[in-house]
C-alpha positions as CSV (number, residue, x, y, z in Angstrom):
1,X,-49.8,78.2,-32.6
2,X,-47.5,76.5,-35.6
3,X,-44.9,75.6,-32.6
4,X,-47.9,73.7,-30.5
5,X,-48.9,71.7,-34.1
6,X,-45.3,70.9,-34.7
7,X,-44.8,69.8,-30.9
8,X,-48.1,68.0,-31.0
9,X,-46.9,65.8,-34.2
10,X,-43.5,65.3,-33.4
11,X,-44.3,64.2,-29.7
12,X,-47.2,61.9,-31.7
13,X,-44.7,60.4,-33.9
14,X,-42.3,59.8,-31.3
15,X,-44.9,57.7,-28.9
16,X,-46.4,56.0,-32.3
17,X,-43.8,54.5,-33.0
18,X,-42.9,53.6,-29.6
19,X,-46.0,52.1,-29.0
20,X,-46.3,50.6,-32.3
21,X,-43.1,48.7,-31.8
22,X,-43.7,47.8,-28.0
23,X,-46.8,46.1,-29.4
24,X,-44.9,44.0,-31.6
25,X,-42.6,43.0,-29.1
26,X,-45.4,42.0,-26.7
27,X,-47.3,39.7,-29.8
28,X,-44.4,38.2,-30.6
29,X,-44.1,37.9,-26.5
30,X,-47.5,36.5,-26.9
31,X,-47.2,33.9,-28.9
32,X,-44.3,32.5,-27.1
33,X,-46.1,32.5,-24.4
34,X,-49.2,30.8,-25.9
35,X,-46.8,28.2,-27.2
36,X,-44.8,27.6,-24.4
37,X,-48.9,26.8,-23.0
38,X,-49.2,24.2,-26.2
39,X,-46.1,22.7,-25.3
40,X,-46.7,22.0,-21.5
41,X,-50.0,20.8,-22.4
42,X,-48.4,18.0,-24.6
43,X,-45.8,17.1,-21.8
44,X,-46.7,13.7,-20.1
45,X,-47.3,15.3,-16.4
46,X,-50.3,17.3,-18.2
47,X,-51.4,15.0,-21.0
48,X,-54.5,14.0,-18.8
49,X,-55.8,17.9,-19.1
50,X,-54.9,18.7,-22.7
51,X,-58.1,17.6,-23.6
52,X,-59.5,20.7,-21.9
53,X,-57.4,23.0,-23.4
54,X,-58.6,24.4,-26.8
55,X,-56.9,27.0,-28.7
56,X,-59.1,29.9,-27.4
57,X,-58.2,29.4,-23.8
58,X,-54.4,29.5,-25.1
59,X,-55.3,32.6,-26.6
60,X,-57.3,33.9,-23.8
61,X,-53.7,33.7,-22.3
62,X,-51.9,35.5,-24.7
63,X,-54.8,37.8,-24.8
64,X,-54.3,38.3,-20.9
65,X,-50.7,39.0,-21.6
66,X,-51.1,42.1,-24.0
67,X,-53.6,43.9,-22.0
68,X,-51.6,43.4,-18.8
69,X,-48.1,44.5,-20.5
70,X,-49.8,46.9,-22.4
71,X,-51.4,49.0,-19.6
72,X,-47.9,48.7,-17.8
73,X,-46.2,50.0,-20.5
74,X,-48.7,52.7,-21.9
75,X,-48.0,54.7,-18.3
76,X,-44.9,54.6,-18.4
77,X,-44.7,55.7,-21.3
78,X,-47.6,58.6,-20.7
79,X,-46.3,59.7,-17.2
80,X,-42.6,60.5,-19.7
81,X,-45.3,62.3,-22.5
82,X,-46.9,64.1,-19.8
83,X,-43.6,65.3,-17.7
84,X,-42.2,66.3,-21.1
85,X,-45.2,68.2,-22.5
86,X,-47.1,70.6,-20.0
87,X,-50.6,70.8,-20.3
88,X,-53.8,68.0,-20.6
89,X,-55.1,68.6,-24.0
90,X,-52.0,67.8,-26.2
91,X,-51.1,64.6,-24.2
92,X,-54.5,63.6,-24.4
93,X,-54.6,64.2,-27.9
94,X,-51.7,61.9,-28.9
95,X,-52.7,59.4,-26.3
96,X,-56.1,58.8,-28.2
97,X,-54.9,59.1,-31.9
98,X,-51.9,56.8,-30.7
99,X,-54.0,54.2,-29.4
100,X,-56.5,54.7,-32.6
101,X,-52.9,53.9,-34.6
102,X,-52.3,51.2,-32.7
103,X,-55.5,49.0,-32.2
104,X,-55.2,49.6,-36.3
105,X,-51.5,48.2,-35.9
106,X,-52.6,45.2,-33.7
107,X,-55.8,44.4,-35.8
108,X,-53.6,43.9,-39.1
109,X,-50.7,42.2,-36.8
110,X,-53.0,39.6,-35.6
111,X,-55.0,38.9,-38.7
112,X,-52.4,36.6,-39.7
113,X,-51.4,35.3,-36.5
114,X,-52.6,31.5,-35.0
115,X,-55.1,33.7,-32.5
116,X,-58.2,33.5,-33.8
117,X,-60.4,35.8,-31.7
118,X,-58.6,38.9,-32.4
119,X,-61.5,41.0,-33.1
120,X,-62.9,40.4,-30.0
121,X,-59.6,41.0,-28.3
122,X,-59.0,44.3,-29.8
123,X,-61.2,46.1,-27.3
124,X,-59.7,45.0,-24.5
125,X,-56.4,46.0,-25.8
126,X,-57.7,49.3,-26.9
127,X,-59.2,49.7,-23.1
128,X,-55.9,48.8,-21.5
129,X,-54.2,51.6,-23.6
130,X,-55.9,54.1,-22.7
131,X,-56.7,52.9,-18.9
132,X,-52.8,52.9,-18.8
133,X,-52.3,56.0,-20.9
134,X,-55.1,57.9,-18.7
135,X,-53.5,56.7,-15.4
136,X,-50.4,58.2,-16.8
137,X,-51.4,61.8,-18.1
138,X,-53.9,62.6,-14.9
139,X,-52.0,61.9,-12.3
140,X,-50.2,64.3,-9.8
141,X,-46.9,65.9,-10.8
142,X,-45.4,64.3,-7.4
143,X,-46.7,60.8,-8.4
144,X,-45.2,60.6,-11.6
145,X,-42.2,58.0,-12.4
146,X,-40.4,60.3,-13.8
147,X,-40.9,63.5,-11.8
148,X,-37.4,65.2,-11.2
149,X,-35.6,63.6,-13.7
150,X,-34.2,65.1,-17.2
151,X,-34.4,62.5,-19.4
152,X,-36.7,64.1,-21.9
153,X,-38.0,62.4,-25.3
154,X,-40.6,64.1,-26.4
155,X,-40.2,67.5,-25.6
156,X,-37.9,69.5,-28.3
157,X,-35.9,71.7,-25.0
């Protein structure tokens, strides 16, 4: 029983912080991309539209971006939890206090970031990680990226 808790919070930990830090490499992604968006709107080619671009629809974008990346990288990152650790329940448990961590993580990230509907946004995010994170844990053993391989992170063997 003590050797399933300390698996269970060390495996947590482990995909925390790897999510955690993912995140912040897609926002600051993000914001590139949202103003690599300003920037082509000001361009002469596009200066015609840029009157129908307002900053929500560049954040929309950005917005877009993070959910897409993020359920991408939440099953790759759950099909590794779940060839490391056998089982549902201890996978699922660190996929939902993970993503709890992180929608936490991304609320207080974006608060002082230019996107201004990130309250709103934070549900979507929170979907993709765990539609990404779901996808990942309950799939077949065959399906998995990362069936046959022994690249192991967060299993102690």
């Amino acid at each position: 029983m003590a050797g399933n808790r300390f698996l269970f919070f060390y495996a947590l930990s482990i995909y925390s912080v790897i999510s955690v830090f993912l995140m912040a490499i897609q926002f600051a992604a993000a914001g590139v991309l949202v103003y690599a968006l300003l920037q082509l709107a000001d361009m002469p080619l596009c200066s015609g539209l840029a009157h129908l671009f307002r900053a929500s629809l560049y954040d929309s974008a950005g917005f877009a971006f993070l959910t897409v990346s993020n359920t991408v990288i939440q099953y790759y990152l759950a099909s590794l939890l779940a060839h490391d650790v056998r089982g549902r329940a201890i996978p699922l448990g660190i996929l939902l206090l993970s993503a709890l961590l992180s929608a936490a993580f991304f609320l207080r990230l974006s608060a002082r970031a230019g996107f201004y509907s990130y309250l709103l946004s934070s549900l979507p995010l929170i979907i993709s990680y765990l539609l990404g994170g779901f996808t990942g844990i309950f799939q077949k053993e065959q399906d998995n990226p990362f069936h046959g391989s022994r690249f192991t992170l967060f299993s102690l063997d």
